[in-house]
C-alpha positions in Angstrom: 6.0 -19.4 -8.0 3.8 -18.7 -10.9 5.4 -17.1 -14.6 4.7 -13.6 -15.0 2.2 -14.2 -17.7 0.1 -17.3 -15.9 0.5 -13.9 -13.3 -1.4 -11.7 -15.5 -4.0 -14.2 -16.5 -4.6 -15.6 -12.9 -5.0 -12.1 -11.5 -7.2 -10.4 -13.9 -10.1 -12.5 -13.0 -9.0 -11.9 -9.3 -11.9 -10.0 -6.5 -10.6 -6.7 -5.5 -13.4 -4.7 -4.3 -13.3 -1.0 -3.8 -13.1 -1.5 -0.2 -11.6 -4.4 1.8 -9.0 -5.6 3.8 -5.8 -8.3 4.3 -7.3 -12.4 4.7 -5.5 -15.3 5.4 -6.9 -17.0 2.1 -5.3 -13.7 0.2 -2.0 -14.2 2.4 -1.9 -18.5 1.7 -2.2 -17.8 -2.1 0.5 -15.4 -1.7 2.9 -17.3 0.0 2.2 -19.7 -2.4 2.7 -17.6 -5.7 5.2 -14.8 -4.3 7.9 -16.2 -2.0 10.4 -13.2 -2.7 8.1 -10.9 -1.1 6.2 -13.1 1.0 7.8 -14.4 3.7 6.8 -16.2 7.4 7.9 -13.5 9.6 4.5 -11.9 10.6 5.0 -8.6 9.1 2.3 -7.0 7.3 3.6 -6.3 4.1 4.0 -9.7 3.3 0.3 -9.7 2.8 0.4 -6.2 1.7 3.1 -6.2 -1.6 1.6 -9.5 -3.1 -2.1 -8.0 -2.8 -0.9 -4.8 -4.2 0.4 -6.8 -7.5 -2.6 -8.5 -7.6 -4.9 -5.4 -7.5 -2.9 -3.6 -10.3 -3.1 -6.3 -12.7 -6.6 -6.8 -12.0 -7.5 -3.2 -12.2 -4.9 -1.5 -14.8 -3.7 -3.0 -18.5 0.2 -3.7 -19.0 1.9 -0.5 -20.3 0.1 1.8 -18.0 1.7 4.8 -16.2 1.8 3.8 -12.0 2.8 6.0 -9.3 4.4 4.6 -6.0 4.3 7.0 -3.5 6.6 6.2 -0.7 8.2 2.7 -1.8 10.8 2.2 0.5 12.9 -1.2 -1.0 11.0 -1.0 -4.3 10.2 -4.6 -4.4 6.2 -3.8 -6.1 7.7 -1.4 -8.3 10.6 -3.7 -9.5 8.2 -6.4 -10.7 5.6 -4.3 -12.1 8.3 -2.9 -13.8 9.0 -6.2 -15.0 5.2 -7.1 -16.0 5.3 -4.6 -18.8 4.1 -1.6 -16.6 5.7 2.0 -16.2 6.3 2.4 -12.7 7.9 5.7 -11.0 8.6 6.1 -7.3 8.5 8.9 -5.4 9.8 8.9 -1.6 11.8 11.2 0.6 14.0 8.2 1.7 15.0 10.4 4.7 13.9 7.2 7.5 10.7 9.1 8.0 8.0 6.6 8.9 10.8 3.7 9.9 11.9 3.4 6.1 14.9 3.5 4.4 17.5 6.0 3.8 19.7 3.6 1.2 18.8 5.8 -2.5 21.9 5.9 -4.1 21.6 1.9 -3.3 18.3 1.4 -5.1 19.0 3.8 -7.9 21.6 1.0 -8.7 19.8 -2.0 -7.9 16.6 -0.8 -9.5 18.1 0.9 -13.2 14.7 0.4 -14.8 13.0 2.4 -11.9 12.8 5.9 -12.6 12.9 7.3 -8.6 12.2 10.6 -7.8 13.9 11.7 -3.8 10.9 14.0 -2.8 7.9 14.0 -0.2 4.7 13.2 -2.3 2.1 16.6 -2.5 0.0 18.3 -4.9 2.6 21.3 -5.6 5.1 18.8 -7.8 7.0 20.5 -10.6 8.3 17.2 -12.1 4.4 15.4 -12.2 2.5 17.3 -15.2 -1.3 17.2 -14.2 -3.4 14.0 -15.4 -0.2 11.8 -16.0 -0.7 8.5 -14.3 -3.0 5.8 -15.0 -2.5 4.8 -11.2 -1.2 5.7 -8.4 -0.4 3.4 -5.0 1.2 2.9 -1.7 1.7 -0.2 0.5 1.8 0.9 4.3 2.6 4.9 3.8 -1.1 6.3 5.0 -0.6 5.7 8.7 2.7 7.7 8.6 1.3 10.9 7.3 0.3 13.4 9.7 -3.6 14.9 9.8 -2.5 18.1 8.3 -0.8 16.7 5.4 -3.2 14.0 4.1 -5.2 16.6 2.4 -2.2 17.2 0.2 -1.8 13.5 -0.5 -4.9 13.3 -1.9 -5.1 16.1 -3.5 -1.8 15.2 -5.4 -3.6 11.8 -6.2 -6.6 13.6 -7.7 -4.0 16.1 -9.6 -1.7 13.7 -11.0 -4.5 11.1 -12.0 -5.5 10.6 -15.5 -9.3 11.0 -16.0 -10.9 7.5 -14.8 -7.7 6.1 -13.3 -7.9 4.1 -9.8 -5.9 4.7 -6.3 -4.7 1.5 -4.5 -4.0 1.5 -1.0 -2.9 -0.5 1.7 -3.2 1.3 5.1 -1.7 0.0 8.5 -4.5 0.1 11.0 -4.6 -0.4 14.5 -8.2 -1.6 16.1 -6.8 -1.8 19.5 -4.2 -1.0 21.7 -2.4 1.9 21.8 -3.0 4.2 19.1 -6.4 2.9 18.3 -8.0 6.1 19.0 -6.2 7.9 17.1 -6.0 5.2 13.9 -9.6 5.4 14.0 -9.7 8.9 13.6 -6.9 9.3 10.9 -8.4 6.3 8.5 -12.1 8.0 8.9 -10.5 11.3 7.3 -9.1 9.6 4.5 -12.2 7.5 3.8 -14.2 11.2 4.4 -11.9 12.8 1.9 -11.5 10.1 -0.9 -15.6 9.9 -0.8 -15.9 6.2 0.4 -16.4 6.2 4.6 -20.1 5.2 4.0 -18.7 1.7 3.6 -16.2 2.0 5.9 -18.4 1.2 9.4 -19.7 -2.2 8.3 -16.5 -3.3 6.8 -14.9 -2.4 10.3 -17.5 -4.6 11.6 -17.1 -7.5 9.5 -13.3 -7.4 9.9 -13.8 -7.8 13.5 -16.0 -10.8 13.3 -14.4 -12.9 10.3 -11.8 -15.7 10.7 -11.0 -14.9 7.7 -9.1 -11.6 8.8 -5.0 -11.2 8.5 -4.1 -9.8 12.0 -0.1 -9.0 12.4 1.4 -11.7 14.3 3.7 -11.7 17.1 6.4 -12.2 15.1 6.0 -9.4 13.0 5.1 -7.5 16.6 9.0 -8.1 17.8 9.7 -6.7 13.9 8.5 -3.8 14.9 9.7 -2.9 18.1 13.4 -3.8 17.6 15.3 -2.7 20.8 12.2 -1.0 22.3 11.4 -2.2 25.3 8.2 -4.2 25.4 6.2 -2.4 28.2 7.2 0.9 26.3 5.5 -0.9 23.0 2.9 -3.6 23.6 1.0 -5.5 21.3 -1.4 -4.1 19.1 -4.1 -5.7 16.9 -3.3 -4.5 14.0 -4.8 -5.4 10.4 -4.3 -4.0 6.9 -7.6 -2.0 5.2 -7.5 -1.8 1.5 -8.7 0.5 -0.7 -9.3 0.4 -4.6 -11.1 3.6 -5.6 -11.6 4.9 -9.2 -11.0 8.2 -9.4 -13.9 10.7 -10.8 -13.6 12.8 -14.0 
């Protein structure tokens, strides 16, 4: 496990391209450099959280103002937090989406945090306009309905500070059930945040590459807990990235 300032200079120099998604050379040098958040279950965000540090301190300076929308267990937020960055969280922590419900826990835990118990949206009284340098999520797109995503990103153009970047990592299933319907859902937010002319031949190379991060078995029987496996079969499912800057 690296310092937090070999961190900062190992990761400012790191490739995060506007468009993307999860690899296994990403996930090794994570495992390697972030065993608290990166473990050898097979779940996806232990490609995701790692990638997500990574990406902030490649694309934003310490001391900037960052957004989490729907953090769950604040694990990003808590070492941003202690990287020098101002980091507030906003989630509903109501169990929508399969997350947590445990506030009054984190609010504890997490003192440094400032957490805000709402439903991200662009009608926020307590986000002035313009006020975040960036803002994030780690496996919260694929849980918001069609007619709500608008909202999302309108809030993210709102609450964005002139020239400030979005950084996603977004849960997508290529096939098995729900593909259909992924498909669909990650077009409209590529459509809306002005960057789905990439998205066809970066679907295409993701399918082709060795390279690519699928979620494993393991992290398969994560998932599905006490369902029953013919009521929830394996899906391929693989993590698309997205680092847009955000237009004046």
């Amino acid at each position: 496990m690296i310092t937090h300032k070999d961190m900062i200079e190992h990761y400012r120099s790191y490739n995060i391209p506007e468009l993307s998604y999860a690899t296994a050379a990403d996930f090794c040098d994570s495992f390697k450099n972030f065993p608290g958040i990166c473990q050898l279950n097979g779940d996806l965000k232990n490609a995701q959280r790692p990638w997500m540090i990574k990406a902030i301190i490649n694309k934003v300076p310490q001391g900037k103002k960052l957004l989490e929308i729907g953090a769950g267990q604040p694990h990003v937020a808590n070492i941003l937090c202690e990287l020098g960055y101002d980091v507030t969280i906003i989630d509903p922590y109501d169990g929508s989406g399969n997350g947590p419900t445990e506030y009054e826990l984190y609010m504890k835990q997490y003192p440094k945090l400032k957490i805000l118990r709402k439903r991200f949206s662009d009608s926020l009284e307590e986000f002035e306009p313009f006020s975040f340098d960036c803002i994030y999520s780690i496996s919260v797109f694929e849980h918001i309905p069609d007619e709500e995503i608008h909202k999302v990103i309108k809030g993210i153009e709102k609450y964005s500070k002139p020239n400030a970047i979005t950084i996603h990592d977004i849960d997508h299933v290529i096939m098995g059930a729900g593909a259909n319907w992924h498909d669909s859902h990650l077009r409209s937010i590529m459509r809306k945040l002005s960057v789905s002319s990439k998205l066809d031949t970066l679907l295409e190379k993701m399918k082709n590459d060795v390279e690519t991060y699928f979620l494993s078995v393991e992290g398969h029987l994560l998932w599905m807990g006490n369902t029953p496996y013919k009521d929830f079969p394996f899906r391929r499912v693989v993590s698309i990235r997205l680092a847009k800057n955000i237009e004046a």
